[in-house]
N, C-alpha and C positions, 0 to 999 in steps of 0.2 A: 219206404226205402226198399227196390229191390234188390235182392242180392245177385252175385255174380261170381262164384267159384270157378276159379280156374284151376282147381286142382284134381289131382286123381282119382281122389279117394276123401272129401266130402263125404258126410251121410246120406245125403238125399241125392246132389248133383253133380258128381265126382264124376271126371271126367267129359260130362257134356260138352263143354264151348272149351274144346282143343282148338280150334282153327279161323282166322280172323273173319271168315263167312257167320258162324255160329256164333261168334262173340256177338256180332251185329245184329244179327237177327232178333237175340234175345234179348239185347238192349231196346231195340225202336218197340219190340211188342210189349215190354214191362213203362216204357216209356207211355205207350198207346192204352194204355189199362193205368193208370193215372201215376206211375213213381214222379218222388219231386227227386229224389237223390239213386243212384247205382252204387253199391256197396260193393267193392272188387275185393277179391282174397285170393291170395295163394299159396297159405300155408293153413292146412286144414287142422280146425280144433275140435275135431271131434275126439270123442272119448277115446283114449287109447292110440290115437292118431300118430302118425311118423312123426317123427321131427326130422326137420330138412336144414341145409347150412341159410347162413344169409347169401350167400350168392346164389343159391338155388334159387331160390324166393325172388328176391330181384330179377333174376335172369324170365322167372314166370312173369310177373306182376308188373315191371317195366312198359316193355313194349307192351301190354293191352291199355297202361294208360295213357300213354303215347294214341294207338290207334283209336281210342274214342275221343280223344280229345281234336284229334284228326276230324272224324265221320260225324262227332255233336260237338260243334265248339264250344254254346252255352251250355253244357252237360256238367252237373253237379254230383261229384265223384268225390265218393268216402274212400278211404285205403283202410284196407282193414289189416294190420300189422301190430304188434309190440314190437317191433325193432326201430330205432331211431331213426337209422341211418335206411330204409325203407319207407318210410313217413315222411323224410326230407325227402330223398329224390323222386319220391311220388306227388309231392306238393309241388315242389320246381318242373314236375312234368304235364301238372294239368290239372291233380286234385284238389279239392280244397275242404277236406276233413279228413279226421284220424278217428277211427275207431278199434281202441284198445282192448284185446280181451282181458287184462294182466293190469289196466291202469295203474301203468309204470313200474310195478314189481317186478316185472321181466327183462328191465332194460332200463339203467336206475338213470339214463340223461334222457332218457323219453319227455322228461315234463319240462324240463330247458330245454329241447328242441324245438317243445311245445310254443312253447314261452318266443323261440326266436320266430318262428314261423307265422305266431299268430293266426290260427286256426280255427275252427270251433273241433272239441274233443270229446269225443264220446268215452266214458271209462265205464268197462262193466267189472263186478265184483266176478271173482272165480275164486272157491279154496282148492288148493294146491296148481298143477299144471295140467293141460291136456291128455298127459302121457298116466297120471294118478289121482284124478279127483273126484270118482267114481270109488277111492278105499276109502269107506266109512268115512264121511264127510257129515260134522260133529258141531253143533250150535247150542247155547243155554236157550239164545233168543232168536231165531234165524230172522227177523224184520228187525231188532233192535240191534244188531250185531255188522247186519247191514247197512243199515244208519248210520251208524257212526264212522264204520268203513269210508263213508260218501264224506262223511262232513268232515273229515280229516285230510283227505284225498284234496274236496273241494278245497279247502283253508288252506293245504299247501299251493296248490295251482293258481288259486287270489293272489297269495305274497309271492309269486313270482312273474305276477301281471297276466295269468291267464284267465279270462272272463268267463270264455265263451265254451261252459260246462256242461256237457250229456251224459246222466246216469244210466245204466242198465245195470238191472238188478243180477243176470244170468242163468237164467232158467236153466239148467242142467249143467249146469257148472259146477261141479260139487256139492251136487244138492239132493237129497231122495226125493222120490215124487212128491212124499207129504211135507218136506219142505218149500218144495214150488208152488204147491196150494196154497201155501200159507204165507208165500211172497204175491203169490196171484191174490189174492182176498184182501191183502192189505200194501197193494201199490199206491191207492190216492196217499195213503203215509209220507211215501217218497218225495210229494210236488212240498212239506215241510222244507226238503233241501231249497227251496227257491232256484232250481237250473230244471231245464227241461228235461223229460224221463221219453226212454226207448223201450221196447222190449221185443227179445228177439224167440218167438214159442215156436214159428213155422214147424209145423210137423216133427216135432221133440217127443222122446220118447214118453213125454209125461203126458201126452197126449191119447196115443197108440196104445202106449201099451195096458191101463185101466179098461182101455175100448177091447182090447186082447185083436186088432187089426194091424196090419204092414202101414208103413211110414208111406208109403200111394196111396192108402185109403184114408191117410187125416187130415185131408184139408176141410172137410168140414169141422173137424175138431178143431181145428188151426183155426178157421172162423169164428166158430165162438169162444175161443179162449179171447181172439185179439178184440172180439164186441166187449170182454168183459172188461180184457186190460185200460180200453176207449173209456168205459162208464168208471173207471176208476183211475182218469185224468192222464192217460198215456196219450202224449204228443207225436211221438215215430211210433210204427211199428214197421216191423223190418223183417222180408217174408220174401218166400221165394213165388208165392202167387201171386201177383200183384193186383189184379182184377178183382178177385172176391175179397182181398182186405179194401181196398178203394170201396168196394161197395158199403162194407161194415162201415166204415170212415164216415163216408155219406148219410147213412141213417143214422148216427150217434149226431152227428151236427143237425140231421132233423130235430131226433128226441131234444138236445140244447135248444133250441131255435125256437123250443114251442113250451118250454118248462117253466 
């Protein structure tokens, strides 16, 4: 899955593809480097991050998924949102998946839009919001606590006729580094949910900053985290390189292929 920020002030690619030349280009080359899905966002959650109205957001995120569905007609377009009412008009525009950061605690008719939509959903776990969840973010059991987080979530989304479930567990989501390690070491845990598992590390602080190097210098980090997330039964990874996670992809299905 690559991604596609159309926002300002993203960590990594805030501001890059303002103008429908750049939006293009960065799609057909993430396309050309193996993505099966484009993750579009317009409302950045990084740590600390602005918060913007919903009409802002729409007013970003609309038209780009209008113009790719334009330029890739069969193009398989995730919205990346917790807002309801930006998840339907992005899915009546051309998407055909929702990727939650908040699964649904940000937007409590999120899972019955869900539900009317028929979609496949991606929900990742986050404690607190964007704006705070980097203040001492606090777990007895941070893989057990997440767990059950899913199977509650999941059970609600079933009785209301949603099948088609994607976990992410949230790498820096309200998490300290040694919590991310310890959701990295024990993701095969996750495929227990029976729904496919995501994870989104591209060049996260929990990468860089152990390295003591800038968020341009972790894409090798970024690679072997996602080889490792692969040999511990991750189905998406969701990266803003798309070429050396495609590769990593490809040797994990060797290493399967020959075990």
């Amino acid at each position: 899955m690559g991604i596609l920020n159309i926002t300002p002030d993203s960590f990594f690619d805030g501001g890059k593809y303002n103008n429908p030349i750049a939006i293009i280009t960065q799609v057909e080359k993430m396309l050309s480097e193996g993505a099966t899905f484009i993750d579009v966002g317009a409302y950045s959650s990084r740590p600390g991050a602005k918060h913007i109205s919903e009409a802002e957001e729409l007013d970003r995120i609309l038209p780009v998924i209008k113009l790719l569905k334009s330029e890739f007609s069969d193009l398989l377009i995730s919205v990346d949102t917790f807002r309801s009412s930006i998840a339907k008009q992005c899915v009546l525009n051309g998407a055909c998946m929702v990727n939650d950061i908040s699964a649904g605690s940000m937007d409590l008719t999120m899972f019955a839009t869900i539900a009317e939509l028929q979609v496949p959903y991606i929900i990742m776990h986050m404690q607190g919001t964007p704006q705070n969840m980097h203040n001492n973010p606090t777990y007895n059991d941070v893989v057990k606590e997440i767990l059950y987080y899913f199977s509650q979530k999941i059970n609600e989304l079933h009785s209301l006729g949603v099948n088609d479930v994607i976990t992410d567990v949230g790498f820096g989501f309200g998490k300290t580094i040694a919590q991310n390690y310890e959701l990295l070491k024990n993701l095969s845990l996750f495929k227990n949910l029976e729904v496919p598992t995501l994870v989104g590390l591209s060049r996260k602080s929990m990468l860089y900053k152990p390295l003591e190097i800038t968020q341009n210098e972790a894409l090798n980090a970024t690679t072997s985290a996602n080889t490792i997330a692969l040999l511990n039964k991750t189905n998406i990874l969701r990266v803003h390189d798309v070429k050396e996670a495609f590769e990593a992809v490809k040797i994990v299905e060797q290493l399967n292929n020959h075990s």
